[in-house]
KEMI-778302 format. One line per field, with one value per residue: residue number from 1; residue in three letters; chain; x, y, z of N, C-alpha, C, O, CB in turn. Coordinates in Angstrom, 2 decimals. Glycine has a CB too. Example, Ala and Ser with C-alpha at 12.3 -4.5 7.8 and 13.67 -1.06 7.14 Angstrom:
// KEMI-778302
pos = (1 | 2)
code = (ALA | SER)
unit = (A | A)
n.xx = (13.19 | 12.85)
n.yy = (-5.69 | -2.25)
n.zz = (7.80 | 7.08)
ca.xx = (12.30 | 13.67)
ca.yy = (-4.50 | -1.06)
ca.zz = (7.80 | 7.14)
c.xx = (13.20 | 12.90)
c.yy = (-3.30 | 0.03)
c.zz = (7.80 | 7.87)
o.xx = (14.24 | 13.41)
o.yy = (-3.32 | 1.14)
o.zz = (8.46 | 8.04)
cb.xx = (11.31 | 14.08)
cb.yy = (-4.47 | -0.60)
cb.zz = (9.05 | 5.72)
//
This chain:
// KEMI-778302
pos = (1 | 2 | 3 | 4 | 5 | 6 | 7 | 8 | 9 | 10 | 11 | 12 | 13 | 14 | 15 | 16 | 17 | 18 | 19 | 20 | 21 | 22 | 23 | 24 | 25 | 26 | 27 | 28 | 29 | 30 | 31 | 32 | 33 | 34 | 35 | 36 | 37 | 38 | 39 | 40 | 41 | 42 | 43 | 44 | 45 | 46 | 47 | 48 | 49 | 50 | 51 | 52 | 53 | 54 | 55 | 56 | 57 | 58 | 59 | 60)
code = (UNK | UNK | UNK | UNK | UNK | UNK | UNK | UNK | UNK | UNK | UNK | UNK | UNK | UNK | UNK | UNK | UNK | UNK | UNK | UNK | UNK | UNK | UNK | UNK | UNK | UNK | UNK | UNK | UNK | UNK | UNK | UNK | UNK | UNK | UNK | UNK | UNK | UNK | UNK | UNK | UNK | UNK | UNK | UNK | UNK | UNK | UNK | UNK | UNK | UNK | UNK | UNK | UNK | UNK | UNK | UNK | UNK | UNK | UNK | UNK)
unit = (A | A | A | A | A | A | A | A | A | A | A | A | A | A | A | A | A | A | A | A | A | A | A | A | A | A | A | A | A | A | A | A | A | A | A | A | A | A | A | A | A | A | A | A | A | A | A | A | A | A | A | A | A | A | A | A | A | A | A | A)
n.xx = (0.84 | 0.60 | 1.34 | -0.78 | 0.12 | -0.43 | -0.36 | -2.47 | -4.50 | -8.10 | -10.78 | -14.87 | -17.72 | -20.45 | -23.46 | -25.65 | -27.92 | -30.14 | -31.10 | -29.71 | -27.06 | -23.42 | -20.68 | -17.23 | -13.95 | -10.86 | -8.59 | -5.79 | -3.63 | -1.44 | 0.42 | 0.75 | -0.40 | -3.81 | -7.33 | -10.34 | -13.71 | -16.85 | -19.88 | -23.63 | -25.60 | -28.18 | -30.36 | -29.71 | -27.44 | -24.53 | -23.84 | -22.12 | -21.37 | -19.68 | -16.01 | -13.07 | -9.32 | -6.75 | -4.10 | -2.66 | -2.83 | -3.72 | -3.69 | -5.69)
n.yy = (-1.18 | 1.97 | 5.43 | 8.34 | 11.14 | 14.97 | 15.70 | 13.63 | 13.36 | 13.62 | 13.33 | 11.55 | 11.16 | 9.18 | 7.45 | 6.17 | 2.91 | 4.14 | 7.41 | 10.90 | 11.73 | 11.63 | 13.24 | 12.71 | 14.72 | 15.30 | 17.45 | 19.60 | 20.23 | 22.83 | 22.00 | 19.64 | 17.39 | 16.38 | 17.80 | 15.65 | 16.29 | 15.82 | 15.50 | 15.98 | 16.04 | 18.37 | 18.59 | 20.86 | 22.21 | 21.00 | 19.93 | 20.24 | 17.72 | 16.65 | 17.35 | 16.52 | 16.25 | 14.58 | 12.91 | 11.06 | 8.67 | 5.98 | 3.41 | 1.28)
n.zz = (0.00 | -1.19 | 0.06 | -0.55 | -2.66 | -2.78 | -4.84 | -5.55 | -4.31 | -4.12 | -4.06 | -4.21 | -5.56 | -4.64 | -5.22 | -2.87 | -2.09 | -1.30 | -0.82 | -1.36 | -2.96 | -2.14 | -1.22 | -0.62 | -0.24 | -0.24 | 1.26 | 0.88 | 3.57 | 5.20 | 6.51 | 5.80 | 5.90 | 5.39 | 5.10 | 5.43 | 3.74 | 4.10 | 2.34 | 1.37 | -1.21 | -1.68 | -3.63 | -4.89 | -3.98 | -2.40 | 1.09 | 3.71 | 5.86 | 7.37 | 8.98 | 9.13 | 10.30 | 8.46 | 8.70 | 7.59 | 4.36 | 2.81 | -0.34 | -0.88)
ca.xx = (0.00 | 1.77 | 0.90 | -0.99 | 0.64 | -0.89 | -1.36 | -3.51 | -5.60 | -9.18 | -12.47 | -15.31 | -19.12 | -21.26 | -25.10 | -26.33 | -29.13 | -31.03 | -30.55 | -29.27 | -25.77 | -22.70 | -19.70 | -15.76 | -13.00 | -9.44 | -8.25 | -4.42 | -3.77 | -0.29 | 0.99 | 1.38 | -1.97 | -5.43 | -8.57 | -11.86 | -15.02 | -18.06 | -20.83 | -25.11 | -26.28 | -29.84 | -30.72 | -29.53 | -25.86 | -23.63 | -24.50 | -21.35 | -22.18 | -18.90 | -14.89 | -12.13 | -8.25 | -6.13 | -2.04 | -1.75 | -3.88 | -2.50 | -4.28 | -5.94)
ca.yy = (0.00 | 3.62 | 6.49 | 9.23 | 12.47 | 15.92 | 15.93 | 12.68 | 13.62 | 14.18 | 12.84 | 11.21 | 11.41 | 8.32 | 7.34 | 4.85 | 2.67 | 5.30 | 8.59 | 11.46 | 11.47 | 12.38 | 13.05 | 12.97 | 15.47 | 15.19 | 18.87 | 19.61 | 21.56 | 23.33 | 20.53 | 18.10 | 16.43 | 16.61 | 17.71 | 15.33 | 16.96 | 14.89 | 16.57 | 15.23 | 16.81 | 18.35 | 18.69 | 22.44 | 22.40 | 20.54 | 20.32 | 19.71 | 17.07 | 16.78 | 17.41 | 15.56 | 16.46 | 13.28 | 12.73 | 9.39 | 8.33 | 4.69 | 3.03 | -0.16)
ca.zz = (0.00 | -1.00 | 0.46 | -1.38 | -2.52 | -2.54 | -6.50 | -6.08 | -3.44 | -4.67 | -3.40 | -4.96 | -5.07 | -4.82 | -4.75 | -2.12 | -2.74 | -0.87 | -0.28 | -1.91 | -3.63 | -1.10 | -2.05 | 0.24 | -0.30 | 0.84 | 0.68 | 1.38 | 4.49 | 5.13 | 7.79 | 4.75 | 5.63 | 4.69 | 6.17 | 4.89 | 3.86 | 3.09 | 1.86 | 0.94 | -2.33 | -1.49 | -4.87 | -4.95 | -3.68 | -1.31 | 2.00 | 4.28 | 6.48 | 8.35 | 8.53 | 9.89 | 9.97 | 8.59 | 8.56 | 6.33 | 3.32 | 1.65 | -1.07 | -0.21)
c.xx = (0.89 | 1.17 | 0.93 | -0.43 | -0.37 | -1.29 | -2.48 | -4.78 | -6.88 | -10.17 | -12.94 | -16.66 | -19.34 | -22.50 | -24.96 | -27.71 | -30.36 | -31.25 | -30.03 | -27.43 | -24.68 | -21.51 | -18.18 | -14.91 | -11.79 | -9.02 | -6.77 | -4.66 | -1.70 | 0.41 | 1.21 | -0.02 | -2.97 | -6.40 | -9.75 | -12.96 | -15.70 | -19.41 | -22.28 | -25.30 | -28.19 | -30.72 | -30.67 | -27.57 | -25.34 | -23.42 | -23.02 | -21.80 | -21.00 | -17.40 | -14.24 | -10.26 | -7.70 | -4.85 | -1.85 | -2.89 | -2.82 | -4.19 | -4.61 | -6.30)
c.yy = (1.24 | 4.73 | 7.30 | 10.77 | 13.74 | 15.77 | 14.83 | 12.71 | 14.25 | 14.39 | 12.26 | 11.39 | 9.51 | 8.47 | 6.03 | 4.42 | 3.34 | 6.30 | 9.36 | 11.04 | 11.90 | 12.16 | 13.22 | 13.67 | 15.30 | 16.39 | 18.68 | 20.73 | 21.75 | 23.07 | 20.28 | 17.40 | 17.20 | 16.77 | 16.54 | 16.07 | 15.99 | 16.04 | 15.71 | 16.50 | 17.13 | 19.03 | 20.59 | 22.47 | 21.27 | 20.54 | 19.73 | 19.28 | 16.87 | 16.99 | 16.61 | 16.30 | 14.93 | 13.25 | 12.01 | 8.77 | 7.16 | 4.34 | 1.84 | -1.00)
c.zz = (0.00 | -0.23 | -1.17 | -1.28 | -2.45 | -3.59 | -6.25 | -4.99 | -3.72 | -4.11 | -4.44 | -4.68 | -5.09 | -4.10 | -4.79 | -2.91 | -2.64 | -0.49 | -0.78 | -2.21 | -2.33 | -1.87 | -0.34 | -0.91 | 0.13 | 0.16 | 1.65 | 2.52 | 4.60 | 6.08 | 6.77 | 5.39 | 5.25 | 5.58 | 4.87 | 4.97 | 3.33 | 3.65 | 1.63 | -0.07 | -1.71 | -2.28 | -5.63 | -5.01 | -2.78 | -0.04 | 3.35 | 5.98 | 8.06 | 7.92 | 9.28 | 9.30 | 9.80 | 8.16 | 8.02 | 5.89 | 2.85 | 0.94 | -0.80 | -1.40)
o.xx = (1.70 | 0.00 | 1.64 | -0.45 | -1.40 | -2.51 | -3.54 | -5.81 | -6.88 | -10.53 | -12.28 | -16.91 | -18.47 | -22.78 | -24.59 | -28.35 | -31.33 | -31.83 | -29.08 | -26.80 | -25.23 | -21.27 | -18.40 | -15.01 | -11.82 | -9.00 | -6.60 | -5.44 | -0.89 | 1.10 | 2.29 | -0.45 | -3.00 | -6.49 | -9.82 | -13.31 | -15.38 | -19.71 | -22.05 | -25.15 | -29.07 | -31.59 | -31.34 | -26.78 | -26.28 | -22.54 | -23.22 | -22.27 | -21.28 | -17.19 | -14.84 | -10.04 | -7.99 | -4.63 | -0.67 | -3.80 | -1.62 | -5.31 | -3.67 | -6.57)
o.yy = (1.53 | 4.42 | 7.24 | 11.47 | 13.37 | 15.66 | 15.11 | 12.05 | 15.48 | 15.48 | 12.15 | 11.79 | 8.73 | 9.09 | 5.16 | 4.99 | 3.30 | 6.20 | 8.68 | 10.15 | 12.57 | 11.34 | 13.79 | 13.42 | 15.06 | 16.54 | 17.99 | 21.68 | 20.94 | 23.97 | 20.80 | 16.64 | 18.37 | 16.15 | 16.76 | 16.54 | 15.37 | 16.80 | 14.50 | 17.68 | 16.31 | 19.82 | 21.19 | 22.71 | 20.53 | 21.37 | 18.61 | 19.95 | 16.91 | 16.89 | 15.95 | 16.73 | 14.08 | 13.68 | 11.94 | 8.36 | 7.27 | 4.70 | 1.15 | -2.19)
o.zz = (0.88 | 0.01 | -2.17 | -0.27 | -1.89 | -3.72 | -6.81 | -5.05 | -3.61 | -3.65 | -5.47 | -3.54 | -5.50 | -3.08 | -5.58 | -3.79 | -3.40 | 0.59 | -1.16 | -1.64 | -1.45 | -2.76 | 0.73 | -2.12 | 1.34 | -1.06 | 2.66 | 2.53 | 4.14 | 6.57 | 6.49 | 4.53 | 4.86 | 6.64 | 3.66 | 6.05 | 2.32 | 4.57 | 1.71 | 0.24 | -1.45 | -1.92 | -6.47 | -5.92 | -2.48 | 0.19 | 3.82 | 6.90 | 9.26 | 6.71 | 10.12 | 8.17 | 10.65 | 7.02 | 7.65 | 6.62 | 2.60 | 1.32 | -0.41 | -1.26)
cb.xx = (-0.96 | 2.14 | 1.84 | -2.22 | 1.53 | -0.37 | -0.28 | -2.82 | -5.17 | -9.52 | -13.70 | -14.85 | -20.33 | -20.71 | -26.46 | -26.78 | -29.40 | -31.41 | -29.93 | -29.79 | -25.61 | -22.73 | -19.85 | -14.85 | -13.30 | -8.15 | -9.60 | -3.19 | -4.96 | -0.29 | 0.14 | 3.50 | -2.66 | -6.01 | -9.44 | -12.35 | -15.26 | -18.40 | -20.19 | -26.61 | -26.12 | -30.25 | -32.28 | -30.44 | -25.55 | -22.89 | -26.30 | -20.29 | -22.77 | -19.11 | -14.42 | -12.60 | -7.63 | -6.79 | -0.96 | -0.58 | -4.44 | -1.19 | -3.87 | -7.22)
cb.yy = (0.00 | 4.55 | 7.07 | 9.17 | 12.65 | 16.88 | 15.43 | 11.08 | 14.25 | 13.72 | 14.08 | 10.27 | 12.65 | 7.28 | 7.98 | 5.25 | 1.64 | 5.27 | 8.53 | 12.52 | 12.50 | 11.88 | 14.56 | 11.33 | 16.27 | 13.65 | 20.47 | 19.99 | 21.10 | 24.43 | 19.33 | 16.99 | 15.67 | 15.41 | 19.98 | 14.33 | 18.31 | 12.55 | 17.37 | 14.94 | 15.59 | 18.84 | 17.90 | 23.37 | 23.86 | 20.82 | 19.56 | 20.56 | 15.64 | 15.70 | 18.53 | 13.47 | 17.40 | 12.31 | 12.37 | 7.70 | 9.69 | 2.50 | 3.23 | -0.22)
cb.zz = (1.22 | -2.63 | 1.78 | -1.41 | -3.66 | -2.11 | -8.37 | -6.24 | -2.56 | -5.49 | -2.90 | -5.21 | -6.37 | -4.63 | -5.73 | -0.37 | -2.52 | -0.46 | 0.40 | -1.36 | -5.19 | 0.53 | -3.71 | 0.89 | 0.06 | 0.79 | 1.10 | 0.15 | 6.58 | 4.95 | 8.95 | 5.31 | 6.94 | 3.83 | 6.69 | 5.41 | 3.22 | 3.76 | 0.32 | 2.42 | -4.03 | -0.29 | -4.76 | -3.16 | -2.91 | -1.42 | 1.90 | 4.00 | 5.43 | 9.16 | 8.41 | 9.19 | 10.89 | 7.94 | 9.63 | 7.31 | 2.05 | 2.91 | -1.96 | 1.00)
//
């Protein structure tokens, strides 16, 4: 498993079998880690649902 760099750090959306769409974020912060944002689409905009600070992303 590598660790992820800053360029590859994205997010992604997905839709559950029920429930509006949500999407995660991994945004760079100026430590060298990432904060998480996940978000619920409520058929308008992006509705941030919660954050999290995180120090080490690997690829599974």
């Amino acid at each position: 498993m590598s660790e992820l760099s800053v360029a590859e750090a994205n997010g992604f959306v997905y839709e559950p079998v029920r429930g509006p769409k949500r999407k995660i974020e991994f945004e760079p912060r100026s430590d060298g880690g990432f904060e998480r944002i996940e978000a619920v689409w409520n058929g308008c905009q992006w509705r941030v649902t919660g954050r999290e600070v995180v120090t080490t992303m690997r690829r599974i």
